[in-house]
Phi, psi and omega in degrees: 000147184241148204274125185297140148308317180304096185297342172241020179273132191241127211234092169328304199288006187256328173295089189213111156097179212284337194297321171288342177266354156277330149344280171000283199269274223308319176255018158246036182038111148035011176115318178319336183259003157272009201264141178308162200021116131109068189286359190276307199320301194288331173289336201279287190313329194266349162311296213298328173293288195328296172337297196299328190296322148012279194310314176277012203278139175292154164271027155272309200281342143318314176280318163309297166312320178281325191296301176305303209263354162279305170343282165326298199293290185344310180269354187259346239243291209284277172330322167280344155311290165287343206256000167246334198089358189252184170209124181069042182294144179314299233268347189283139158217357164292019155284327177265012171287310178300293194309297159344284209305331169295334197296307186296344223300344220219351179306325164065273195226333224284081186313330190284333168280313166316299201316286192308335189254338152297310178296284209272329153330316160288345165284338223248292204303321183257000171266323185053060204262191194300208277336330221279344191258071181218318191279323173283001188267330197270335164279324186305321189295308192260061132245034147243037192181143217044257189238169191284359165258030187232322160288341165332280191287332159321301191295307184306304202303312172321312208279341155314295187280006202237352179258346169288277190323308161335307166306291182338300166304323174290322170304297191271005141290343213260279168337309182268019174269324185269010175278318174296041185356060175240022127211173209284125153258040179089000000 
């Protein structure tokens, strides 16, 4: 298959049986990464009821859940991926679904923290500094080698870690504002 330059074309008429239309919803979150311009933004927003919904979940069973829907985002990644013709298409955002939610981990109810864990999970995600654009160059490196259902998932897999580490990285700036109490740590 050959791959589109277009990062947001979406090939309607290709859109056929439930596997492809759930790819469909799980990797544009519910529909948020098809909404016009700055489709990572809108996917970060639509993390944040999810974060909250959350917040009181222990943290095995928190951790178990982001880990499961990074899993989810991967294979939904790859498949809205083969099934447009693209690679990393712009409209998937359950990566920043994930990033956020990591981001968040410690945001609790807290508007000035949702706030702060939104700017910086978008800062980390569109700045990219080292690790994460070190991790997003080495999956772009292996999704060009060996068969095509193995760069596939190299691109899925890709499109996924490099917006998890970002969370990460935004979780520990986030942890020293509130060990500085310059925001609520719950």
């Amino acid at each position: 298959m050959t791959v589109s330059k277009n990062r947001r074309r979406i090939e309607w008429s290709r859109m056929r049986g439930p596997r492809r239309w759930a790819a469909l919803w799980v990797a544009t979150a519910g529909g948020s990464g098809l909404l016009p311009l700055a489709p990572g933004t809108w996917g970060t927003m639509a993390a944040i009821p999810l974060a909250l919904a959350l917040d009181s979940w222990s943290f095995a069973a928190r951790a178990a859940f982001w880990f499961a829907l990074f899993a989810l985002g991967t294979w939904s990644a790859v498949v809205f991926d083969e099934t447009n013709g693209t690679q990393d298409n712009q409209n998937i955002v359950i990566d920043e679904v994930v990033g956020y939610g990591i981001t968040a981990w410690h945001a609790h109810a807290d508007p000035r923290s949702i706030l702060a864990a939104f700017v910086l999970f978008r800062f980390f995600d569109m700045v990219k500094p080292w690790p994460v654009h070190r991790v997003d160059a080495w999956s772009h490196q292996h999704s060009k080698q060996g068969s095509a259902a193995q760069r596939a998932w190299w691109t899925g897999f890709g499109v996924m870690a490099d917006d998890a580490l970002a969370g990460v990285l935004a979780l520990g700036c986030m942890t020293l504002l509130q060990h500085l109490g310059w925001l609520s740590s719950g």
